[in-house]
C-alpha positions as CSV (number, residue, x, y, z in Angstrom):
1,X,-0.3,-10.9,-2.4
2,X,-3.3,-12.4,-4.1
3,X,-3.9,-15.0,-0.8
4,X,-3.2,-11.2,1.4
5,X,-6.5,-9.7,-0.6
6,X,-8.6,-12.5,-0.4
7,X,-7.7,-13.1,3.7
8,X,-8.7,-9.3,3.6
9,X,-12.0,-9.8,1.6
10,X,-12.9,-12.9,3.2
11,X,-12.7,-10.9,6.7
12,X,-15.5,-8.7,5.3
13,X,-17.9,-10.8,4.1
14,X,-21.1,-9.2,5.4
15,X,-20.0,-6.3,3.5
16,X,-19.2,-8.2,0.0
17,X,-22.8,-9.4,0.5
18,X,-24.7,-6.7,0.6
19,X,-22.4,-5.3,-2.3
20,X,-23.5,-8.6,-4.6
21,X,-26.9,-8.5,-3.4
22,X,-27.3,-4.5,-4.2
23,X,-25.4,-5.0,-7.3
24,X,-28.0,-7.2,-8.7
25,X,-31.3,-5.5,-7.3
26,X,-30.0,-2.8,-9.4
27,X,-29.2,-4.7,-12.3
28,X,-33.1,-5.9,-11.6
29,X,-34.7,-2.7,-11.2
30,X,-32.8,-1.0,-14.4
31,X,-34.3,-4.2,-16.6
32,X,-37.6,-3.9,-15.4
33,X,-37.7,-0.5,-16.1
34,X,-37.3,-1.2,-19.4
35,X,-39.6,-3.8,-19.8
36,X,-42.5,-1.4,-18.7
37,X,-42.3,0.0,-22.0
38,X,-43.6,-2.7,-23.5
39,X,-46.9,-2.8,-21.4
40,X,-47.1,1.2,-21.3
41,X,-46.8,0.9,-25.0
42,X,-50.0,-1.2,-25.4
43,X,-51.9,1.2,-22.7
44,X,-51.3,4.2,-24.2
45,X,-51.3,2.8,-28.3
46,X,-53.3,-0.2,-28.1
47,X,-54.5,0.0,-31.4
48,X,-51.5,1.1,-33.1
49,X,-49.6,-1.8,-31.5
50,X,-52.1,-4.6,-32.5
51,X,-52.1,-3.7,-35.7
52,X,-48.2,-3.3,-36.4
53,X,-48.2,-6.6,-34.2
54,X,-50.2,-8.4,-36.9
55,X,-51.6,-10.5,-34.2
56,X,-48.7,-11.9,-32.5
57,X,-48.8,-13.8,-29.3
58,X,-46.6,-12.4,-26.9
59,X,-44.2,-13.9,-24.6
60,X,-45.2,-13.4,-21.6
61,X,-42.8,-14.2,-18.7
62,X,-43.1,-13.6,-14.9
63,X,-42.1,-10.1,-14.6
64,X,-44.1,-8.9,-17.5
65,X,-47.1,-10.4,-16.3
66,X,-47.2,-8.7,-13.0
67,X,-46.1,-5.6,-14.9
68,X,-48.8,-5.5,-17.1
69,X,-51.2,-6.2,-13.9
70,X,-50.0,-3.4,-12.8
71,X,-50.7,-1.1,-15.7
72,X,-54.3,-2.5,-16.5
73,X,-55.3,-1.8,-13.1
74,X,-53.6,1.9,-13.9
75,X,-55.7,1.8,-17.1
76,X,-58.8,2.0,-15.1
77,X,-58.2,5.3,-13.8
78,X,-58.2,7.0,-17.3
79,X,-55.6,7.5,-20.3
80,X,-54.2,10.8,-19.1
81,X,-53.9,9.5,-14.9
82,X,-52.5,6.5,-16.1
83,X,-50.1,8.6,-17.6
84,X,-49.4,10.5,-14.1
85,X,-49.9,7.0,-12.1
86,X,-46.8,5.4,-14.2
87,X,-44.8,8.4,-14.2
88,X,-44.9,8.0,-10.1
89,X,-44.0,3.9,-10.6
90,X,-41.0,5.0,-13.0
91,X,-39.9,7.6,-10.4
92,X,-40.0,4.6,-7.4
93,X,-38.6,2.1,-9.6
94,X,-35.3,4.2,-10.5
95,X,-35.1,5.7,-7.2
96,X,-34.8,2.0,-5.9
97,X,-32.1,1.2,-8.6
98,X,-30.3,4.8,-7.2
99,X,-30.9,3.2,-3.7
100,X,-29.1,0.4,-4.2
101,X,-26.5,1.5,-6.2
102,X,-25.7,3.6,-3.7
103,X,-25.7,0.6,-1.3
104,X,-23.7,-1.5,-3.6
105,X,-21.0,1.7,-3.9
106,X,-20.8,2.2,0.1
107,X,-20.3,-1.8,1.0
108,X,-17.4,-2.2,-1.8
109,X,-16.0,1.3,-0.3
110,X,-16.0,-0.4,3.5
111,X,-14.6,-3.5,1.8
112,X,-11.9,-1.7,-0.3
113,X,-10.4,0.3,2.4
114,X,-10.7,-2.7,5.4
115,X,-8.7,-4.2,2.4
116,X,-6.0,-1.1,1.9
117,X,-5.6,-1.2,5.3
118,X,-4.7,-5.0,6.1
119,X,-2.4,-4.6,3.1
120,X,-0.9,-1.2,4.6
121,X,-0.6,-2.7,7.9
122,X,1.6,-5.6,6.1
123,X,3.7,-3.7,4.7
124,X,4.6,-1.4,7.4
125,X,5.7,-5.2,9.2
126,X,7.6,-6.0,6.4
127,X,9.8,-2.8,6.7
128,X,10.1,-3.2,10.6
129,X,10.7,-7.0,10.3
130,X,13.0,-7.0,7.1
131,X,17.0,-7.6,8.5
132,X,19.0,-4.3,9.1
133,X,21.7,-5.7,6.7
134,X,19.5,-5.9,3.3
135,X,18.6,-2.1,4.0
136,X,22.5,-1.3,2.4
137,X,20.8,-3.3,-1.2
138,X,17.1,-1.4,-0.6
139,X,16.9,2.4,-2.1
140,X,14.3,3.8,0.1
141,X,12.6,5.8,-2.8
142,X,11.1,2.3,-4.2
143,X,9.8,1.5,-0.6
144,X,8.4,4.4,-0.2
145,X,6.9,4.1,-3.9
146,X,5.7,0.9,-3.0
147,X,3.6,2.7,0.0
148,X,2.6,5.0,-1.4
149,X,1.7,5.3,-5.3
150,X,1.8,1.4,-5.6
151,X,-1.3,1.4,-3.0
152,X,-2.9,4.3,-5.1
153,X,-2.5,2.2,-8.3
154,X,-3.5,-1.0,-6.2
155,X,-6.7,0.3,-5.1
156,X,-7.6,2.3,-8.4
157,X,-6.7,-1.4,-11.0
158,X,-6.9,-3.8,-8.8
159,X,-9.7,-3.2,-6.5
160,X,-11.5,-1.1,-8.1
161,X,-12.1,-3.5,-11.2
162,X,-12.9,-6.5,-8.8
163,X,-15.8,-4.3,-8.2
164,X,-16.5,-3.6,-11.6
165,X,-16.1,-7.3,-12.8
166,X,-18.3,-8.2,-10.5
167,X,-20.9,-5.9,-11.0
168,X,-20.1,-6.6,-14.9
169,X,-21.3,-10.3,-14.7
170,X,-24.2,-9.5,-12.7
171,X,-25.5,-7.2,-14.7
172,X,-24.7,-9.1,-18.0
173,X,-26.1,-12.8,-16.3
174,X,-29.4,-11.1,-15.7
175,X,-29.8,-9.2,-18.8
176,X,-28.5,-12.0,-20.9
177,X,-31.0,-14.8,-19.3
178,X,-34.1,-12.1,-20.1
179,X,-32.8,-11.9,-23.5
180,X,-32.6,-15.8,-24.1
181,X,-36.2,-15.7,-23.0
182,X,-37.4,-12.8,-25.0
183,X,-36.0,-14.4,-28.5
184,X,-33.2,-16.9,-28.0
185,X,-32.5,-16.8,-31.6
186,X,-31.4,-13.1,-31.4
187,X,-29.4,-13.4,-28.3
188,X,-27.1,-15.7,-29.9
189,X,-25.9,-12.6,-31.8
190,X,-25.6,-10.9,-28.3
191,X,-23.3,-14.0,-27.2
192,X,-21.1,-13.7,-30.2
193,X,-20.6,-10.1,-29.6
194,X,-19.4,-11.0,-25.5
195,X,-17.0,-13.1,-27.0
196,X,-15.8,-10.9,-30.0
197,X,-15.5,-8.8,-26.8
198,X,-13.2,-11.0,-24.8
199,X,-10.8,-11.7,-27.9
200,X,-10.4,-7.8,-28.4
201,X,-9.2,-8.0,-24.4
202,X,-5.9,-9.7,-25.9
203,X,-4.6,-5.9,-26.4
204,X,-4.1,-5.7,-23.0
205,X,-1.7,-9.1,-22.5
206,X,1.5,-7.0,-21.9
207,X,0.3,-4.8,-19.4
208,X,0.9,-6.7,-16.2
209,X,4.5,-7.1,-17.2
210,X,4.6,-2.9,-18.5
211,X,3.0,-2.1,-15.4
212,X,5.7,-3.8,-13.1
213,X,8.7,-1.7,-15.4
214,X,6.8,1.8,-14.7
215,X,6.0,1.2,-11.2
216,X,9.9,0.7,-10.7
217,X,10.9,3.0,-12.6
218,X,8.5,5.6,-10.2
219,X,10.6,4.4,-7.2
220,X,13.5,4.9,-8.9
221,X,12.7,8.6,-9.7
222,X,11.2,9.3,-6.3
223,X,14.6,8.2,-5.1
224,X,16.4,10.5,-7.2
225,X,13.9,13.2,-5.7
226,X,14.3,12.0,-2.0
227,X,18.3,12.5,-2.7
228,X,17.8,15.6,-3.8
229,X,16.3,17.2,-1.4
230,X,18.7,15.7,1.2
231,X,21.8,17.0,-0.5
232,X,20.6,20.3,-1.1
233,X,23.8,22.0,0.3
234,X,26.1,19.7,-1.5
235,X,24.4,20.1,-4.5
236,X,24.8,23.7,-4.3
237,X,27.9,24.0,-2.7
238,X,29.3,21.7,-6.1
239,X,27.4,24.1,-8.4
240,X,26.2,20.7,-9.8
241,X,22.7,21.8,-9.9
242,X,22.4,21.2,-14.4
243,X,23.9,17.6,-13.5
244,X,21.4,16.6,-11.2
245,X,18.3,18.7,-13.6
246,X,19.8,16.2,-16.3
247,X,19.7,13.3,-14.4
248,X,16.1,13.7,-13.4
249,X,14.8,14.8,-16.6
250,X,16.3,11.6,-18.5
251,X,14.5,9.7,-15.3
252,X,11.6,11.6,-15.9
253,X,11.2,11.2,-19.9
254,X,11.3,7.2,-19.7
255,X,8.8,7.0,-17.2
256,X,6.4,9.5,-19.0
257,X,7.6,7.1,-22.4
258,X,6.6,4.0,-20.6
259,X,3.2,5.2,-19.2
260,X,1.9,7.2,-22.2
261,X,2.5,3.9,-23.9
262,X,0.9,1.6,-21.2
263,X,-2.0,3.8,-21.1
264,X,-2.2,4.0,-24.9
265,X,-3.1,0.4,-24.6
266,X,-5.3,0.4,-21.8
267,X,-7.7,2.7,-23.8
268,X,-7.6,0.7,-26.9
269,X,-10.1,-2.0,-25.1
270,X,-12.7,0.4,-24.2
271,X,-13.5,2.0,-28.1
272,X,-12.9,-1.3,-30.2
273,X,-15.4,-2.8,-27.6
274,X,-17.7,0.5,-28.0
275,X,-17.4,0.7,-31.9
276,X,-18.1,-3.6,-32.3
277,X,-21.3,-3.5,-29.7
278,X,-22.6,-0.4,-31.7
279,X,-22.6,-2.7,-35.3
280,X,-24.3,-5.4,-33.4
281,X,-26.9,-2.8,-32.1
282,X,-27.7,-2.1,-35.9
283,X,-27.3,-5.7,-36.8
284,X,-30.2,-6.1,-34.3
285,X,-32.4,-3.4,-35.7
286,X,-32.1,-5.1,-39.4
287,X,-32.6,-8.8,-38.1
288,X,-35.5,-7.7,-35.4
289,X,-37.1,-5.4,-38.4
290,X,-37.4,-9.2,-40.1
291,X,-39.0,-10.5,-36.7
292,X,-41.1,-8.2,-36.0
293,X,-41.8,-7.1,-39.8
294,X,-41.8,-10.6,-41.9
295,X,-44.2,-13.0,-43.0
296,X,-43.2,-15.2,-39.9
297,X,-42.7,-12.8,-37.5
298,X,-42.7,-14.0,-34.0
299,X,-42.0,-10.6,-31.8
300,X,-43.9,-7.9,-30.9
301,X,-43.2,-4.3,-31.8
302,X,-43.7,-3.4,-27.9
303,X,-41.4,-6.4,-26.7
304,X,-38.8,-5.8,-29.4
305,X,-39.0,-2.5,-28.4
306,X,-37.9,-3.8,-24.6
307,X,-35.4,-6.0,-26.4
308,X,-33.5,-3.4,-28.1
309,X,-33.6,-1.0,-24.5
310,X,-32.0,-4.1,-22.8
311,X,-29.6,-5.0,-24.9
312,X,-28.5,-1.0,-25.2
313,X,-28.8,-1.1,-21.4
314,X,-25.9,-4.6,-22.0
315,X,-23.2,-2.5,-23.6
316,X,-22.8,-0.3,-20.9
317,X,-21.8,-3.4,-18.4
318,X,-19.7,-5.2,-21.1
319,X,-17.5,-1.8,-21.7
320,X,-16.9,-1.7,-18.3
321,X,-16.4,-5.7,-17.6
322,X,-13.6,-5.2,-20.7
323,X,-12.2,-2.0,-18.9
324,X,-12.1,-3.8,-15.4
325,X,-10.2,-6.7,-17.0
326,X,-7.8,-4.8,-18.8
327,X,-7.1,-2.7,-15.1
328,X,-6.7,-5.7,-13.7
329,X,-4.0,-7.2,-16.3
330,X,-2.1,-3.8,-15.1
331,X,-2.7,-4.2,-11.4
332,X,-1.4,-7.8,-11.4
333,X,2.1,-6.1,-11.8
334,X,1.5,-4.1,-9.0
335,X,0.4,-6.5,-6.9
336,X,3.8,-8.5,-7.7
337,X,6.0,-5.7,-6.4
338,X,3.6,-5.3,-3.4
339,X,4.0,-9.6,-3.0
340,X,7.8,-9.0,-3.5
341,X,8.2,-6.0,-0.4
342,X,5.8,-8.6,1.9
343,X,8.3,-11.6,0.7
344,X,11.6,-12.7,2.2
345,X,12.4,-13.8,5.8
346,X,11.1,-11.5,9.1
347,X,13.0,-10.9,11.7
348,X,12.0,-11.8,15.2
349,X,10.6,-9.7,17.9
350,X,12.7,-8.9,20.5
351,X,12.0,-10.3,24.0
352,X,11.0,-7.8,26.9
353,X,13.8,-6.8,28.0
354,X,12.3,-7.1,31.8
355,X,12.4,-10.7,32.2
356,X,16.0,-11.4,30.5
357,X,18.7,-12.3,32.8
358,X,21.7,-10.0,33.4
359,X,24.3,-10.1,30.7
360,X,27.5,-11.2,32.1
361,X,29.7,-11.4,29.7
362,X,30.0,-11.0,25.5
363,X,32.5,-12.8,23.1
364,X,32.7,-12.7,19.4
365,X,34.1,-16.1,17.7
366,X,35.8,-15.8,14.4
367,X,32.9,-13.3,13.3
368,X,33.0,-12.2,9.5
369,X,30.6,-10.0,7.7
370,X,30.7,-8.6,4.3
371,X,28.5,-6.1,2.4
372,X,27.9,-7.5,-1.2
373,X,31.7,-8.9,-2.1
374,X,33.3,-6.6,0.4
375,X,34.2,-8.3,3.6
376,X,34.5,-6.2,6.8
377,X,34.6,-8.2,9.5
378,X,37.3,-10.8,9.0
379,X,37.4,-13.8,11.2
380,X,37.1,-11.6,14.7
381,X,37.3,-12.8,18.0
382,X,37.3,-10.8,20.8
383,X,36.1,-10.9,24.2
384,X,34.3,-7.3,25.4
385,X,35.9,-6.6,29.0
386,X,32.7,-5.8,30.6
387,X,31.7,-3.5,33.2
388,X,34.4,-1.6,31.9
389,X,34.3,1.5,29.7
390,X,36.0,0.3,26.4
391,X,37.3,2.4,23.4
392,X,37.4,1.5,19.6
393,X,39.2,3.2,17.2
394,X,40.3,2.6,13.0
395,X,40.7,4.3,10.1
396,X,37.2,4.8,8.0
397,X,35.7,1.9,6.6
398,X,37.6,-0.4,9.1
399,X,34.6,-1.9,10.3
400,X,34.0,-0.5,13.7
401,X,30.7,0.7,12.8
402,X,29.6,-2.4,11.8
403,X,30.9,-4.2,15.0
404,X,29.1,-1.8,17.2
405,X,26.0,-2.8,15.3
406,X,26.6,-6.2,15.4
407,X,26.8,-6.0,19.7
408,X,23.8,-4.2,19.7
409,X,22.0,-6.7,17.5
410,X,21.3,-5.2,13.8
411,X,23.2,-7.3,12.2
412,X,24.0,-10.8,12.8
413,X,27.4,-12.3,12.3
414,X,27.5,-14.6,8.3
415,X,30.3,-16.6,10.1
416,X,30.8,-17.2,13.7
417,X,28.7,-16.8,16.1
418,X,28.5,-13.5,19.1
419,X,27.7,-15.0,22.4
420,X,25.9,-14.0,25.3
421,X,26.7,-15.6,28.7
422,X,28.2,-18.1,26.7
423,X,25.2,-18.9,25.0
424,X,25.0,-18.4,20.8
425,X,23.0,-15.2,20.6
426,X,20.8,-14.2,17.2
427,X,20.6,-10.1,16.8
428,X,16.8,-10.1,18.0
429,X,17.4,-11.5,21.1
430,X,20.2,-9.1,22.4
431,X,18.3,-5.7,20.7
432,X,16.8,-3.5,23.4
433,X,19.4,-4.8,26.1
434,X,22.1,-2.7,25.0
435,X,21.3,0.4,24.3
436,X,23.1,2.0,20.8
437,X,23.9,5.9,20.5
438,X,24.5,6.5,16.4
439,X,26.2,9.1,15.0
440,X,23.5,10.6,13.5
441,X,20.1,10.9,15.8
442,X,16.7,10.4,14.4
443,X,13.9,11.9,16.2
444,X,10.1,12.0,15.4
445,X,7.3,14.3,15.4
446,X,6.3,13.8,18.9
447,X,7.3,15.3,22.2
448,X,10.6,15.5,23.9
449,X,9.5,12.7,26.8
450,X,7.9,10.6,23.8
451,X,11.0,10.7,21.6
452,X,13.1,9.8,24.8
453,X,10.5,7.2,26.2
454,X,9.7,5.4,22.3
455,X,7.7,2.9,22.7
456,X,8.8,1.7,26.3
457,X,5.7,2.0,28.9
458,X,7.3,1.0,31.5
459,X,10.2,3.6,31.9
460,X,9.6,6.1,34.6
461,X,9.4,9.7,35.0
462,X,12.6,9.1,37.2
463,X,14.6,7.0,34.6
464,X,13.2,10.1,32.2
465,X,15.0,12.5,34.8
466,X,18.1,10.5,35.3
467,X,18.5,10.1,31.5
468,X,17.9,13.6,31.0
469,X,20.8,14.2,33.6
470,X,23.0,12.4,32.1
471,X,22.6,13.0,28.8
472,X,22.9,16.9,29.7
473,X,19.4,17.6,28.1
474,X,18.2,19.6,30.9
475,X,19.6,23.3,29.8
476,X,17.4,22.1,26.8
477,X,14.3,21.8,28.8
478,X,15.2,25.1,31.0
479,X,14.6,27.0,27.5
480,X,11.3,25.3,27.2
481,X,8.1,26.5,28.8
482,X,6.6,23.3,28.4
483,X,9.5,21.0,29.5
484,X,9.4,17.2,28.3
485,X,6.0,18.1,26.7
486,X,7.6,20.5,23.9
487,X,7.0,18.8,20.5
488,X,10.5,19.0,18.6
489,X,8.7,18.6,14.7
490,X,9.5,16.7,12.3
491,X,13.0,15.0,12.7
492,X,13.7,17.2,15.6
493,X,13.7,20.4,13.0
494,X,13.3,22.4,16.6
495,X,16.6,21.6,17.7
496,X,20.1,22.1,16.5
497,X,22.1,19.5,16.0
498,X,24.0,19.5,19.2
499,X,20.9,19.4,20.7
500,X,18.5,16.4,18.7
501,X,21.7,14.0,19.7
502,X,21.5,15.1,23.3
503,X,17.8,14.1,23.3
504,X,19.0,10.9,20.9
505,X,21.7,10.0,23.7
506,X,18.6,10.1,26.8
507,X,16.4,7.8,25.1
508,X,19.6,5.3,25.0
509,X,20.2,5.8,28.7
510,X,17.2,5.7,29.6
511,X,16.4,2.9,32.3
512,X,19.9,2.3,32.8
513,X,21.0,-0.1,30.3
514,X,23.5,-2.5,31.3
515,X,25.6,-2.3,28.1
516,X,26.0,1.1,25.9
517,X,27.5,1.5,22.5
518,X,28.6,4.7,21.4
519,X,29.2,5.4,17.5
520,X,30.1,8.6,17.4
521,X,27.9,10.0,19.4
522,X,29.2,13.0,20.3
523,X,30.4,14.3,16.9
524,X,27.4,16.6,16.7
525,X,28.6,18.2,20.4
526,X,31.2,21.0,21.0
527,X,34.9,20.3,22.6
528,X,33.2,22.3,26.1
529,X,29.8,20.0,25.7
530,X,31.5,16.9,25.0
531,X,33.8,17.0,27.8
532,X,31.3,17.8,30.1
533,X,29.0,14.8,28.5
534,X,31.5,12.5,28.6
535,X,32.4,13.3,31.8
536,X,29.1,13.0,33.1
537,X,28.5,10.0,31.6
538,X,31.6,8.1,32.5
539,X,30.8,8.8,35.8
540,X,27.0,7.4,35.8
541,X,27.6,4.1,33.9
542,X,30.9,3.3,36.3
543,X,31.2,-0.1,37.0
544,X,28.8,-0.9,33.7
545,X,30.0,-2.0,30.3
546,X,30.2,0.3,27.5
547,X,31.9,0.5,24.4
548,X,32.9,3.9,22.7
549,X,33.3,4.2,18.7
550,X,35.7,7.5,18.0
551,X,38.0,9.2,16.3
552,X,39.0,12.1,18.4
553,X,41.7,11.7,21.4
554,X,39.3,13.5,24.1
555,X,36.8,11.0,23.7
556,X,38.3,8.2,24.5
557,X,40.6,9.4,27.8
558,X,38.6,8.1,30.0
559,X,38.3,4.5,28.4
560,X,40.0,1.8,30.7
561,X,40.8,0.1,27.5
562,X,41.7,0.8,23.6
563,X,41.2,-1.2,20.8
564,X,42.2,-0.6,17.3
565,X,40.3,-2.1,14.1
566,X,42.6,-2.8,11.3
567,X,40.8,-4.6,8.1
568,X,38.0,-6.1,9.9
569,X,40.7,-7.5,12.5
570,X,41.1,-6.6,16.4
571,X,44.8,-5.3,17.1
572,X,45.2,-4.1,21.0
């Protein structure tokens, strides 16, 4: 995940530029607005200063120098347009610093979400390319935690205090080198206080490994939430509606346990960093008194007066490099669940279907296939009569399902091998050539012709129509003004039942497949539909292969051949 965010940064390095560059014209421009003070000091008190001053030589470095040009040649106009004069400077100066703050803010916003997007983009791969089988072990509440309020907490710890640590130093390395030069002696103290600092950042050590618990236990209640809402009716229907309240409230109470406490520590950095840099502010004020004050003072009132503004201006970064730390120590747990969803092995694509040879025969040798410790498939051979239609029946749980899947290339075999014109085929290769009608249909927010189409260019409207014959979607489309064009909402939510699978079944047809799998497919039809489907379909795919999954006796009369599943074993 780390080597993910820094391929992302390192793609955007014009834009981290200008965000370091900005960063420290601003740190640049806040500093030398508070070492004007010093020179408007001795323009507007000179005598006052000279005589508090005791006769002290300044130090005079670079930027002072051409700072107090500036304000002697504003002298010259008079006390009071002086006055007006440096009022103007101090206006240009901070509006600068505004200016490129604002730069520095925009360029780490273009870098941030280039940066939310690569990692976006990876994930959505990772659930795409991630094996069909593992998605039985995967609750989908923690990926869609993981996409959701792991990117949020990504972007706001771990991004977001990159920017802040890196602003931090620069603004610290600049101020800290102008204190060394203003009175090294002093700025020791400053040095002792960074590092008192840093120690007081050891509050924070546990919070990578807190973070990783809360962010799972998120998924976990989202997925209690996603199931739900999906079993409304059954929930109701079992009046079990105080079990489930129960359920998510004792979900709900440990995750608000664990993140009051995780943020109860996050917190702590910022005040015991606040209160310490405070006591060395007055620590300051005591010792410069001496400096400035004694019989061997060496500093200025003006300049000490610039010391103490910059070293006021320090604690603001050093708060905020101990915050972005301790954000990060959080986000680090984040980024591990992130690292763990973009781990594991990825599926390969499937080949265009186009310019793959005809498939001529299937065979499965001594196939087995088990979820967890329970074994479905059990040493299964069995040659698939092809361009024949082809029925399989079993009790529940027998593992007919699971074959089906396993022709049509979601799962691969654990033992054995399934072979393609004789050849040892992997699922990838064989998905997209035999076209799989599940039990339940899944449709998308999109229109009819794109749900039936998805994702293939280069189907045609007349493999659209003949699909749509076939699939007896077109008293569908009669009820439609717009036709294929009608958008069907969110999981089809415009259609019945009956009438989401008959769009599920076109898209399988489409383009004439030369192999179709059937798993139920027409549980969601009516006896009169399903006859006249079946029928329909029988007659269109004579002379190819296909293989019907059913229970029901009217189904299956028309297969030229039965076969029963008994315990993950093929009895004729």
């Amino acid at each position: 995940m780390a080597r993910l965010t820094r391929e992302a940064m390192g793609r955007r390095k014009g834009l981290l530029g200008v965000f370091v560059i900005s960063s420290a014209a601003s740190a640049l421009l806040t500093m030398a607005c508070a070492l004007s003070v010093t020179d408007f000091l001795q323009l507007i008190f000179p005598s006052a200063l000279e005589s508090a001053g005791g006769g002290v030589q300044l130090h005079v470095n670079p930027m002072e120098h051409l700072l107090g040009r500036v304000y002697e040649w504003l002298a010259s106009f008079g006390q009071m347009r002086a006055l007006v004069l440096y009022a103007l400077l101090l206006l240009v100066l901070y509006g600068s610093k505004n200016v490129c703050s604002y730069l520095s803010s925009v360029s780490f916003a273009g870098v941030s979400v280039g940066v939310l997007s690569d990692v976006r983009n990876a994930l959505h791969r990772a659930v795409l390319g991630r094996p069909f089988s593992e998605w039985g072990r995967d609750q989908q509440g923690q990926w869609l935690s993981r996409m959701s309020n792991d990117m949020a907490e990504y972007e706001a710890n771990v991004l977001e205090s990159v920017k802040l640590i890196v602003q931090s130093l620069l603004t610290i390395l600049i101020f800290v080198v102008m204190l060394f030069y203003i009175d090294w002696k002093l700025t020791l103290l400053v040095v002792a206080v960074m590092g008192l600092g840093t120690w007081l950042l050891s509050v924070s050590r546990r919070l990578k490994r807190q973070s990783k618990k809360l962010q799972s236990l998120n998924g976990e209640l989202m997925s209690t939430t996603q199931e739900t809402l999906e079993s409304l009716k059954e929930i109701k229907a079992a009046t079990a509606i105080d079990y489930v309240n129960e359920r998510q409230r004792n979900q709900n109470k440990l995750f608000t346990r664990r993140r009051i406490g995780l943020y109860r520590r996050i917190y702590a950095a910022s005040p015991l960093s606040d209160f310490v840099g405070n006591c060395i502010v007055v620590a300051i004020l005591l010792l410069g008194a001496h400096r400035v004050l004694g019989d061997a003072a060496t500093l200025s009132p003006a300049l000490f007066v610039s010391y103490l503004m910059i070293y006021v201006l320090l604690l603001t970064p050093i708060k905020d490099l101990s915050n972005g730390i301790a954000q990060l120590k959080k986000g680090r747990g984040i980024e591990e669940r992130l690292a763990e969803s973009l781990s594991g092995e990825y599926e390969p694509m499937a080949a265009d279907t186009i310019e793959q040879e005809p498939i001529e025969n299937i065979e499965l040798q001594d196939v087995c296939f088990a979820y967890g410790e329970h074994r479905v498939l059990q040493h299964l051979t069995w040659p698939l009569p092809m361009h024949r239609q082809t029925a399989l029946t079993g009790v529940s749980g027998s593992g007919k399902s699971t074959l089906g899947r396993m022709l049509v290339g979601l799962l691969d075999a654990q033992e054995g091998a399934v072979l393609v014109n004789g050849v040892r085929s992997v699922g990838s290769e064989r998905r997209g050539r035999i076209a799989y009608i599940p039990q339940e249909p899944m449709l998308f927010n999109a229109t009819i012709e794109e749900n039936i189409r998805l994702g293939r260019p280069w189907v045609s409207h007349d493999d659209i129509a003949a699909a749509v014959r076939m699939a007896q979607v077109e008293p569908l489309l009669a009820t439609k003004p717009e036709g294929l064009a009608t958008n069907i909402g969110d999981g089809g939510s415009l259609l019945s039942g009956g009438e989401r699978q008959r769009v599920s079944i076109a898209r399988a047809l489409v383009g004439n497949p030369e192999v179709v799998v059937m798993d139920e497919a027409t549980a969601a039809l009516d006896a009169a539909t399903e006859q006249h489907f079946m029928d329909a379909v029988h007659e269109a795919l004579s002379g190819r292969t296909m293989v019907v999954i059913a229970h029901r006796a009217a189904t299956i009369a028309r297969c030229e051949h039965v076969f029963n599943v008994e315990e993950g074993r093929m009895v004729r």
